[in-house]
C-alpha positions as CSV (number, residue, x, y, z in Angstrom):
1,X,84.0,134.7,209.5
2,X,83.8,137.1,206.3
3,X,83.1,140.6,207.9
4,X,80.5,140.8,205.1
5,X,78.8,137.2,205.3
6,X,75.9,138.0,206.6
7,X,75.0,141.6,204.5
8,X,73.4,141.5,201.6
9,X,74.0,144.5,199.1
10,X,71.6,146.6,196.4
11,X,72.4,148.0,193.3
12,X,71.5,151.4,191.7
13,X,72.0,152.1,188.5
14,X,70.5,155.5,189.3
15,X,69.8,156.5,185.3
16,X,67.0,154.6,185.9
17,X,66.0,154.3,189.4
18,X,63.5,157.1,190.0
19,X,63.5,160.3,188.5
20,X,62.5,163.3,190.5
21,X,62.5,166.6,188.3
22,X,60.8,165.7,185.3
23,X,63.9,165.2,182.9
24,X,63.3,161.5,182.2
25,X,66.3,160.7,184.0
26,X,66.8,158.9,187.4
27,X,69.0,161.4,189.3
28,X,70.2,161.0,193.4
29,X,67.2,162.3,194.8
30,X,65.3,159.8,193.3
31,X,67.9,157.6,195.8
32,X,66.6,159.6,198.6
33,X,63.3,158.8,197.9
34,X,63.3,155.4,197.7
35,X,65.6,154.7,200.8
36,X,62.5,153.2,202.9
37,X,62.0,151.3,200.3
38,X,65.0,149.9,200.7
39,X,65.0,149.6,204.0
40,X,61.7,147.7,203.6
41,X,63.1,145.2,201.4
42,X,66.1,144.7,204.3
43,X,69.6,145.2,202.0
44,X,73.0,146.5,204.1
45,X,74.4,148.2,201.6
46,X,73.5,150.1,198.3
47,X,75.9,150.3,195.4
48,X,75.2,153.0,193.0
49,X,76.7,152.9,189.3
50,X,79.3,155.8,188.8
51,X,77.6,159.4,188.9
52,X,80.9,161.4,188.3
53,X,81.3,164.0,185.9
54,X,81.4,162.3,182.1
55,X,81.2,162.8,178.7
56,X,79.1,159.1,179.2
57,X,80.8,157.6,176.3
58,X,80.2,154.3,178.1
59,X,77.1,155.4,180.9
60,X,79.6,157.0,183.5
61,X,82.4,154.5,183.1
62,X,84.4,157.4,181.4
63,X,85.2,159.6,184.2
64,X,86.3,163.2,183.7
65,X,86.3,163.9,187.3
66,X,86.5,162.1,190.5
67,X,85.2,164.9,192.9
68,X,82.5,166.0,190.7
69,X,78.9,165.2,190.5
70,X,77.1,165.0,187.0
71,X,74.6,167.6,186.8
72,X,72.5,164.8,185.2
73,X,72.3,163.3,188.3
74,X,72.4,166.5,191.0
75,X,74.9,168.3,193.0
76,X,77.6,167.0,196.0
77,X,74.7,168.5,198.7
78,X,72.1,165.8,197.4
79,X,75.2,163.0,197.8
80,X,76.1,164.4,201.2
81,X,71.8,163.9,202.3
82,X,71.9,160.8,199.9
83,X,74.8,159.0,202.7
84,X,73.1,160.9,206.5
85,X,69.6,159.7,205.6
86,X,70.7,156.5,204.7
87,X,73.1,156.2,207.6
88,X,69.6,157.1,210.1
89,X,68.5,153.8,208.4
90,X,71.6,151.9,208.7
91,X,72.2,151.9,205.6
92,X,75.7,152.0,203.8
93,X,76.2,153.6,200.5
94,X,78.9,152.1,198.3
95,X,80.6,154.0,195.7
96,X,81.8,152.8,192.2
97,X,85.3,153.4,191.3
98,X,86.6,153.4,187.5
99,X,90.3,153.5,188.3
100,X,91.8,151.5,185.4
101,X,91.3,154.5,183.1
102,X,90.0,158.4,183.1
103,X,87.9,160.0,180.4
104,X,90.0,161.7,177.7
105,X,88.1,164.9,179.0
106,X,90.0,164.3,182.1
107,X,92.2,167.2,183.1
108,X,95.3,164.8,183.6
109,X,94.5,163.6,180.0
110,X,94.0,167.2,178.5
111,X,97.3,168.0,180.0
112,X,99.3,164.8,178.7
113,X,97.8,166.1,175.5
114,X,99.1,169.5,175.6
115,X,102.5,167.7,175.6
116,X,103.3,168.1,179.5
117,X,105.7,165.8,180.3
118,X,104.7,165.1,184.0
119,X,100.7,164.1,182.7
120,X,101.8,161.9,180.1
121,X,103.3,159.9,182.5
122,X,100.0,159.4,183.9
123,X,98.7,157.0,180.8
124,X,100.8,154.8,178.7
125,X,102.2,156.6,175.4
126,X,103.9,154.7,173.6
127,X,106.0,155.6,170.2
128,X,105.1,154.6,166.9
129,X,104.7,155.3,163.0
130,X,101.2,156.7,162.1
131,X,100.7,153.4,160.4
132,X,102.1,151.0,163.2
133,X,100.4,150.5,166.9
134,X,102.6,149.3,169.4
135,X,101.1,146.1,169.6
136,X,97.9,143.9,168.1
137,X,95.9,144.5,171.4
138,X,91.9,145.0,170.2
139,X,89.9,147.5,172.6
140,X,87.0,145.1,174.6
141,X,85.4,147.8,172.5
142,X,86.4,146.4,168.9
143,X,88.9,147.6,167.4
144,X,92.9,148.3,168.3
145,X,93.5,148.8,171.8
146,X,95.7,152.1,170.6
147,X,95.0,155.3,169.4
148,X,97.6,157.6,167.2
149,X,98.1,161.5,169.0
150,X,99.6,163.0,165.6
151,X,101.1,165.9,167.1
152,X,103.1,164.1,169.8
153,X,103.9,161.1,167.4
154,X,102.5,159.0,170.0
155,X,100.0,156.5,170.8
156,X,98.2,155.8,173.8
157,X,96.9,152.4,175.1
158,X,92.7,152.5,175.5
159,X,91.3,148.6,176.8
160,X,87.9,150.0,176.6
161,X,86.8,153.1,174.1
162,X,89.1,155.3,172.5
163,X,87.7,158.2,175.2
164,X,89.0,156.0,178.2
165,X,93.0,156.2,178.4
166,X,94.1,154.0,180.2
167,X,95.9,155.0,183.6
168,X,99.8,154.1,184.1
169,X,99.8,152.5,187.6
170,X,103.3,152.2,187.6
171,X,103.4,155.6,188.8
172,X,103.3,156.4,192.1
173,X,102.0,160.0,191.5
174,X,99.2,158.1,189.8
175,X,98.2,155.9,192.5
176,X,98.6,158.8,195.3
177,X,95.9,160.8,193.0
178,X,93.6,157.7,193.2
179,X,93.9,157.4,196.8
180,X,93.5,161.0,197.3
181,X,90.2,160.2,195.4
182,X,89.4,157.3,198.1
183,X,90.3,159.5,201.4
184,X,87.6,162.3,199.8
185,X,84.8,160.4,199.9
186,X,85.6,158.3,203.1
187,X,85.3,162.2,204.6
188,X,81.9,162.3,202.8
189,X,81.0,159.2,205.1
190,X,81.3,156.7,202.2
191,X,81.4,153.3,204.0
192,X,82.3,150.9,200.8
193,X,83.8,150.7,197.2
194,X,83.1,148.3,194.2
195,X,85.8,148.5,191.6
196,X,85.8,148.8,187.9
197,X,87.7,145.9,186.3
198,X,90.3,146.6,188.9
199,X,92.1,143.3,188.0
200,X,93.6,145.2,184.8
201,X,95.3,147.9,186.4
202,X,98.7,146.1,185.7
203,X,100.2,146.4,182.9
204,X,103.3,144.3,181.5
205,X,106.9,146.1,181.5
206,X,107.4,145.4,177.8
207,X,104.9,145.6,175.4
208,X,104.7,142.8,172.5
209,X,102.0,141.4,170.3
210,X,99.8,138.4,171.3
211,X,100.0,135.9,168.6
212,X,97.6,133.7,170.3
213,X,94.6,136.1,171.4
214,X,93.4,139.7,172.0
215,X,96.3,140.9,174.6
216,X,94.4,140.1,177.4
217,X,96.8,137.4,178.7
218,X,99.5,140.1,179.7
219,X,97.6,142.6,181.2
220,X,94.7,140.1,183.0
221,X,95.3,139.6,186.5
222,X,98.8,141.7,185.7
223,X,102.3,141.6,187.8
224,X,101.8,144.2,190.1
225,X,98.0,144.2,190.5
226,X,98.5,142.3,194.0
227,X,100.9,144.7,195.2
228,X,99.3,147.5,194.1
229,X,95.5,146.6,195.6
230,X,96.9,145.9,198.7
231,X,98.8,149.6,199.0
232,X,95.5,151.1,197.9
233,X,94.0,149.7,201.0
234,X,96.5,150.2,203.7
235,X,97.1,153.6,202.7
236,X,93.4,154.6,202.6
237,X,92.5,152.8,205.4
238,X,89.7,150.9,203.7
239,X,90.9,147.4,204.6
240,X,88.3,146.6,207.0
241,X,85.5,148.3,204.7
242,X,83.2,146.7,202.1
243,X,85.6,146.5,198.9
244,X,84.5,144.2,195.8
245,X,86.4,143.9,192.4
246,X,84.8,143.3,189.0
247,X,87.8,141.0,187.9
248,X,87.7,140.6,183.9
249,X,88.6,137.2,182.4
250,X,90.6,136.5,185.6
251,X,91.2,133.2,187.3
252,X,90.1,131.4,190.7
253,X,94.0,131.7,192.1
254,X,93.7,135.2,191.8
255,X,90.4,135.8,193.1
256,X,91.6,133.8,196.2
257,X,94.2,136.4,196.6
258,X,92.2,139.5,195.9
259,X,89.9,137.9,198.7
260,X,91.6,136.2,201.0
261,X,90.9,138.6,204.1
262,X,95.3,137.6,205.2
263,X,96.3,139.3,202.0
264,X,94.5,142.6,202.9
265,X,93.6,143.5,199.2
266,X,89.9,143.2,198.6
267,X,86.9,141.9,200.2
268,X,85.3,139.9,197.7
269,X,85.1,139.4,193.6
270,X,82.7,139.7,190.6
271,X,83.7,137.5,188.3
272,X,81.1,136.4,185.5
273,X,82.6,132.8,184.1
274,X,78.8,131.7,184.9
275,X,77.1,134.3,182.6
276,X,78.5,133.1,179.9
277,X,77.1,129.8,179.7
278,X,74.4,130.6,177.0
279,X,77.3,132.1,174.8
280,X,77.0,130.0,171.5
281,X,80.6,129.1,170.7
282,X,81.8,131.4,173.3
283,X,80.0,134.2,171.5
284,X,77.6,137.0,173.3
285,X,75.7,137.6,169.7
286,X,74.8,133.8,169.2
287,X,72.3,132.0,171.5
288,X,71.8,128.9,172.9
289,X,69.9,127.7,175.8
290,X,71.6,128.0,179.4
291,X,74.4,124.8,179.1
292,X,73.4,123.6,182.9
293,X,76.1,121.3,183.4
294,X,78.7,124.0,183.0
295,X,76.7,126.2,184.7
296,X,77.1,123.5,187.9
297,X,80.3,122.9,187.5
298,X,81.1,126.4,187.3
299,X,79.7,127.2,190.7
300,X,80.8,124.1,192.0
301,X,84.4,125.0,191.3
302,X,84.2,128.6,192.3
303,X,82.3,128.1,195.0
304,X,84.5,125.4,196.8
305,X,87.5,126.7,195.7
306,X,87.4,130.1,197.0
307,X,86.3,127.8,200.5
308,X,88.7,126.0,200.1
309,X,91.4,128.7,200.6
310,X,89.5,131.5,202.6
311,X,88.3,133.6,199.3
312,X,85.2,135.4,199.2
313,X,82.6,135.6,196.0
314,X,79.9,138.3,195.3
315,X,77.2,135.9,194.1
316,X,75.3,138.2,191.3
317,X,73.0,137.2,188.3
318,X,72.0,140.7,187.0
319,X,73.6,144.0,187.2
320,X,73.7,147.1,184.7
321,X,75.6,144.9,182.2
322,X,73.6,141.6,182.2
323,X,69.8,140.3,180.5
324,X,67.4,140.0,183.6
325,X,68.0,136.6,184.8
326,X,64.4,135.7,185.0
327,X,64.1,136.1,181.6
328,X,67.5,134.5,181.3
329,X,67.4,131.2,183.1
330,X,63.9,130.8,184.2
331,X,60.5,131.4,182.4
332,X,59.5,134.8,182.7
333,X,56.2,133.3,180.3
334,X,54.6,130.1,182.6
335,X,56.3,130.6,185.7
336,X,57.3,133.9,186.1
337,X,57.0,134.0,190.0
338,X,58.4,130.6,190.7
339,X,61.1,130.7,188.8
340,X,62.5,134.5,190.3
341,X,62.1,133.1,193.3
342,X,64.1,129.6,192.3
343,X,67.0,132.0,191.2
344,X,66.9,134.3,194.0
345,X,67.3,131.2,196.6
346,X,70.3,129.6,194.4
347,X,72.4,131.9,195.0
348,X,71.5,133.7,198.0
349,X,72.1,131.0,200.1
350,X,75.4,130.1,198.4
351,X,78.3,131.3,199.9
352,X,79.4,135.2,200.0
353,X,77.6,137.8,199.7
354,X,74.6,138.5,197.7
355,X,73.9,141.3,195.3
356,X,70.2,142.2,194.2
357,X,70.3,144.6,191.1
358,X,67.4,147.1,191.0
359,X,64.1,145.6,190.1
360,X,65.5,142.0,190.9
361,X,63.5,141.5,193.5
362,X,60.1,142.5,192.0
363,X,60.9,139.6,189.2
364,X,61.6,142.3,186.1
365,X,62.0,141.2,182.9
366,X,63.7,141.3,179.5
367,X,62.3,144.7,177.7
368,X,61.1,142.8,174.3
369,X,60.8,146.0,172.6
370,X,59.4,145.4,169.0
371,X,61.2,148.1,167.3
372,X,65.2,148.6,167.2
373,X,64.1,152.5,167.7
374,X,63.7,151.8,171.2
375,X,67.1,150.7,172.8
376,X,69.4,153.1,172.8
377,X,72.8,151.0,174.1
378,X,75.6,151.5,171.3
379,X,76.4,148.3,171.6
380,X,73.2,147.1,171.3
381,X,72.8,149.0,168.2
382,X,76.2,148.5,166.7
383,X,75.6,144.5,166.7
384,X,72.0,144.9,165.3
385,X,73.8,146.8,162.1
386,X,76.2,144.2,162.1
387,X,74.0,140.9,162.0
388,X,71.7,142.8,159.5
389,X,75.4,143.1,156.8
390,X,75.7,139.4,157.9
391,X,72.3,138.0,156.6
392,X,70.2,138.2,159.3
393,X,66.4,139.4,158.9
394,X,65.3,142.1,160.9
395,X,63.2,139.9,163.0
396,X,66.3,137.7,163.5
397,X,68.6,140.5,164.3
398,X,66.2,141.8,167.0
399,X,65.5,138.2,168.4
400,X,69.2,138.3,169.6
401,X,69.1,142.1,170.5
402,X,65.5,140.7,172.5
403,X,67.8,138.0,174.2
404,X,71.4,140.0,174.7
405,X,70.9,143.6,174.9
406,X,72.5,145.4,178.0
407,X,69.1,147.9,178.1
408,X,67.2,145.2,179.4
409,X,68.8,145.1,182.5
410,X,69.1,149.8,182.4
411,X,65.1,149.9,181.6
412,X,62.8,152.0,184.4
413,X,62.1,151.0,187.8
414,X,58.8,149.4,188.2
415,X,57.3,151.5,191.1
416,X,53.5,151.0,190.0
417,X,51.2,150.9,187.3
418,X,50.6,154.4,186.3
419,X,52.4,155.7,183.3
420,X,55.6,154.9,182.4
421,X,55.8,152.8,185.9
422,X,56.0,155.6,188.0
423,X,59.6,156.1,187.1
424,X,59.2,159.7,185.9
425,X,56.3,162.4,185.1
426,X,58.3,163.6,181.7
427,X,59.2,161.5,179.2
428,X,62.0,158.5,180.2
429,X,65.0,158.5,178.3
430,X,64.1,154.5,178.0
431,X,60.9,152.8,178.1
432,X,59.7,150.3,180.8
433,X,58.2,146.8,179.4
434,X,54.9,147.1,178.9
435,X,54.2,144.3,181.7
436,X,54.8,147.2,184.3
437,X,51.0,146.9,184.8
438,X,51.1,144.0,186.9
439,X,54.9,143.7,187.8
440,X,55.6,146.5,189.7
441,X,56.8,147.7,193.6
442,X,53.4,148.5,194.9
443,X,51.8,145.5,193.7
444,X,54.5,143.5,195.4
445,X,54.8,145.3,198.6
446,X,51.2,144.6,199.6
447,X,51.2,141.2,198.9
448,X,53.3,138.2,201.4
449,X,53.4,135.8,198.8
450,X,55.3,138.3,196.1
451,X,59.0,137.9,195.1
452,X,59.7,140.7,196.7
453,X,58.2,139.0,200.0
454,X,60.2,136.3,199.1
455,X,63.6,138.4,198.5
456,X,63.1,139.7,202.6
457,X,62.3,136.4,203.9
458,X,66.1,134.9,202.1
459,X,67.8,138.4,203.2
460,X,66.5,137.7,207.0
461,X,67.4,134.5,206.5
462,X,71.1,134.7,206.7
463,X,70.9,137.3,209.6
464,X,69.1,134.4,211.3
465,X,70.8,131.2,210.6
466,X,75.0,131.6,210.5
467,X,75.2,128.2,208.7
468,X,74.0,130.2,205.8
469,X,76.1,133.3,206.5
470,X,79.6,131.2,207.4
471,X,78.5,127.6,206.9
472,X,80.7,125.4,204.7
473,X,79.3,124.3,201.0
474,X,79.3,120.8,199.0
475,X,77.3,120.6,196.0
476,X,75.4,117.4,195.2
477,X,73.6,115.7,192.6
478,X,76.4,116.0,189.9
479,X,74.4,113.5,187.7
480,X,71.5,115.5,187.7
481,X,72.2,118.3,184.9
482,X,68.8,120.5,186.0
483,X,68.9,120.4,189.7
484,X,71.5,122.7,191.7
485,X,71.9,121.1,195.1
486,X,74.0,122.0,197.7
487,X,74.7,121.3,201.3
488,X,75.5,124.3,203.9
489,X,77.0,122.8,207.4
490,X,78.3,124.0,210.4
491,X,79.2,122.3,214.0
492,X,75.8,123.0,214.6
493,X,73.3,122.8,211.5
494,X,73.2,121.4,208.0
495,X,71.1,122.8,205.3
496,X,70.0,121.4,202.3
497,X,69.0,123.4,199.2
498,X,67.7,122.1,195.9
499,X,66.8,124.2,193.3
500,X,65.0,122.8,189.8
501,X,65.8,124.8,186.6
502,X,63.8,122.9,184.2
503,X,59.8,123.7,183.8
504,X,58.9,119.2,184.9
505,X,58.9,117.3,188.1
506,X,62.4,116.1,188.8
507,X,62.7,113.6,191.7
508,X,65.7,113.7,193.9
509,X,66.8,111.4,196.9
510,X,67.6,113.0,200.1
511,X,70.9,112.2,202.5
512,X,69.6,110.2,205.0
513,X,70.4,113.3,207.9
514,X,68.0,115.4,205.8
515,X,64.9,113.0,206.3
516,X,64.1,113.8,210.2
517,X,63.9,118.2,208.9
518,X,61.7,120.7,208.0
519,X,61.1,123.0,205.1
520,X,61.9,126.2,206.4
521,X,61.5,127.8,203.1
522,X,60.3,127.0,199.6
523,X,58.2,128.7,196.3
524,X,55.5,126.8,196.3
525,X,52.6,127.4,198.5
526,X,51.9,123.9,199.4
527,X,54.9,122.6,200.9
528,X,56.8,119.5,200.0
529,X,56.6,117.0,202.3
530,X,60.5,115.5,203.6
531,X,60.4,111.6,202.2
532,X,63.6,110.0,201.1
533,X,62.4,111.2,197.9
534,X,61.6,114.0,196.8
535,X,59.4,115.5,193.9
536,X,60.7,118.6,192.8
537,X,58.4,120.7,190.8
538,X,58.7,122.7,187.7
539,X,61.1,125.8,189.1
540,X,60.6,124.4,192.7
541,X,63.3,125.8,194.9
542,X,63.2,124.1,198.8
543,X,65.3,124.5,201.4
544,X,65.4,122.2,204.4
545,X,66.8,122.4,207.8
């Protein structure tokens, strides 16, 4: 059995968790604060979105410092309280490392600048005429991958914005720094690590143009990143702790590996194949309505394949990055409550282990701000600029921004109805919906039919019943493009779980070893009743055991 299977994990982006001095800004206090809330709700584990110092070229994803705390977000005293009070709770905090690249205010990077020899070797600088990168890599970013140092003559290789240089792993100074980095804040009591698109660490020996795509085929799941994952964790020690990868563009043979508890690397994956599936023509900016049958095959695959050789998912739908999924792939407008709590059971009782992002479990929303003056994500804003020089009408443009934009997933914490949702008594550096009035933690809390409700009965779930924790997984109903089904079985217990993602009755027939069980847990008030078949109703999710 996974040592995480039966933990369940929260995360904080704490920008906009709760803010506790007035500055409009969620800082690690506001953490503190809310821990008995999170207690209450019944998670393991909370991961919290990088608070390092930054420039925050890219929201704390450009580190400048590994050992130091933003003053945005409070001081190392407030993280060292932050991990006792929630270790009196049994809590775990999880902490977020960026290790593929530094900020360029990074003092190994202001050193490589200043020509030292020993610093440059930390990033990969490459020669070249002024005119001429390296290579034809673009930046994730837009853009070339490479930026020109005139007075060294040199370029440097940036994945991500031009203020994150990339780090040269091939250099064992540079992975003993990182693990220094890891060994600090074990000592602090930190009892798990997510990390930042770890899967690109690896760079290729020679460097040549792509004349099929972006670059990312040589540097993707690169040819040391095995190798060098796995020495990370023996020589910190952090094999038997809580360790996920966000893996970018990667592949189900290399999330086996990363996960695969034999190989010693990591112990589980993000990957994101199944956010994608509203991409028109592969594209973020064009929509299209959730394709369903990819969106079953894609879990089918990843979730019997990693089974199928002892890998281990992190089963997400929203994080910092990602729409709210309610607004997303249910109907946050007709059946708000049904269909959170549809999602949530999909792919809680999947197998691995579940994430809840902040606000998740009170059902939040897409922001559908009515003005482009009030998101504030450069990306966000870039792409509104661009679809406007394309021909789009403003209301067009902001549609997509409505749909897309990475604020609605960074907007306030809904802690109650007062102004600005209780997130802050100053003014919040982004606004809450304006639906904070009725969705909102102390609405929720007080009520046993609420999402949230819902969210600790799934959580206690999976404590209770190890088929869902360590059970085995089929899906079913491949014919059937709006109902994900799946069976969980052990020696001991099957489960059955059927979840409808369209907004009409869908009828289903039940295995035959199904008909003699119960519902033990469902969304509707008025339970289904077990026949050999079954009505599903609009955003019904059932399971029976």
């Amino acid at each position: 059995m996974n040592h995480f299977a039966d933990k369940v994990v929260y995360q904080i982006y704490p920008k906009s968790f709760y803010d506790t001095n007035g500055d409009g800004i969620g800082d690690l206090r506001g953490i503190i604060e809310k821990l008995d809330y999170i207690k209450k709700l019944g998670t393991d584990y909370i991961w919290i979105t990088p608070f390092f110092t930054s420039p925050q070229r890219d929201n704390g994803y450009d580190v400048a410092n590994y050992y130091e705390i933003d003053p945005m977000f409070g001081t190392m005293d407030d993280v060292e309280e932050l991990v006792k009070e929630a270790e009196k709770r049994q809590i775990g905090i999880m902490l977020d490392m960026v290790f593929n690249h530094t900020s360029t205010e990074s003092q190994w990077f202001q050193k490589a600048l200043e020509g030292d020899p020993e610093y440059m070797d930390y990033y990969i600088f490459r020669d070249g005429k002024e005119d001429q990168p390296p290579t034809n890599w673009q930046s994730k970013f837009g853009g070339s991958a490479w930026e020109y140092v005139p007075h060294l003559k040199k370029w440097y290789l940036h994945l991500f914005d031009v203020t994150q240089a990339d780090l040269n792993w091939d250099n064992p100074k540079v992975r003993e720094e990182l693990k220094q980095v890891i060994r600090f804040w074990k000592e602090k009591g930190i009892q798990g690590f997510r990390f930042d698109v770890v899967n690109l660490i690896s760079k290729p020996e020679i460097f040549e143009d792509d004349l099929e795509g972006d670059g990312r085929r040589f540097y993707t799941d690169g040819p040391h990143v095995h190798e060098y994952l796995r020495e990370l964790a023996e020589d910190t020690g952090i094999t038997d702790m809580i360790t996920v990868g966000e893996m970018s563009s990667t592949s189900l043979e290399n999330c086996i590996r990363y996960s695969n508890p034999d190989e010693k690397e990591l112990s589980m994956v993000f990957q994101f194949h199944h956010l994608k599936v509203d991409y028109k023509n592969g594209n973020k900016w064009e929509i299209m309505l959730p394709d369903m049958k990819e969106l079953k095959r894609l879990f089918k695959t990843w979730q019997e394949g990693m089974q199928k050789y002892n890998g281990w998912n992190a089963n997400f739908w929203c994080n910092h990055d990602q729409p709210r999924a309610v607004s997303r792939f249910g109907d946050d407008k007709n059946a708000w409550e049904k269909s959170a709590k549809m999602l949530a059971m999909c792919i809680h009782f999947m197998r691995g282990t579940p994430y809840i992002y902040q606000g998740e479990e009170i059902g939040m929303t897409n922001a559908y701000y009515q003005s482009i003056q009030e998101y504030r994500d450069v990306e966000s804003l870039n792409y509104y600029d661009i679809m406007i020089a394309g021909g789009k009408t403003k209301e067009e443009a902001l549609k997509i921004i409505g749909e897309r934009s990475r604020d609605n997933g960074r907007t306030p914490m809904q802690w109650n109805a007062s102004e600005y949702a209780g997130f802050t008594t100053g003014t919040p550096w982004i606004f809450p919906p304006d639906n904070y009035e009725w969705i909102n933690v102390e609405q929720e809390v007080s009520d046993e039919n609420s999402i949230f409700a819902f969210y600790q009965k799934l959580i206690q779930a999976r404590k209770d019943r190890l088929v869902i924790a360590d059970g085995k997984i089929a899906f079913l109903y491949d014919d059937m493009d709006q109902i994900i089904g799946y069976h969980r079985y052990n020696e001991k217990e099957d489960m059955l779980v059927l979840c409808n993602f369209s907004g009409e009755n869908m009828t289903v027939s039940l295995p035959e070893i199904f008909l003699k069980k119960k519902v033990f847990l469902g969304n509707y008030e008025k339970e289904n009743v077990i026949e050999k078949r079954l009505v599903l109703r609009p955003y019904e999710c059932v399971a029976i055991a």
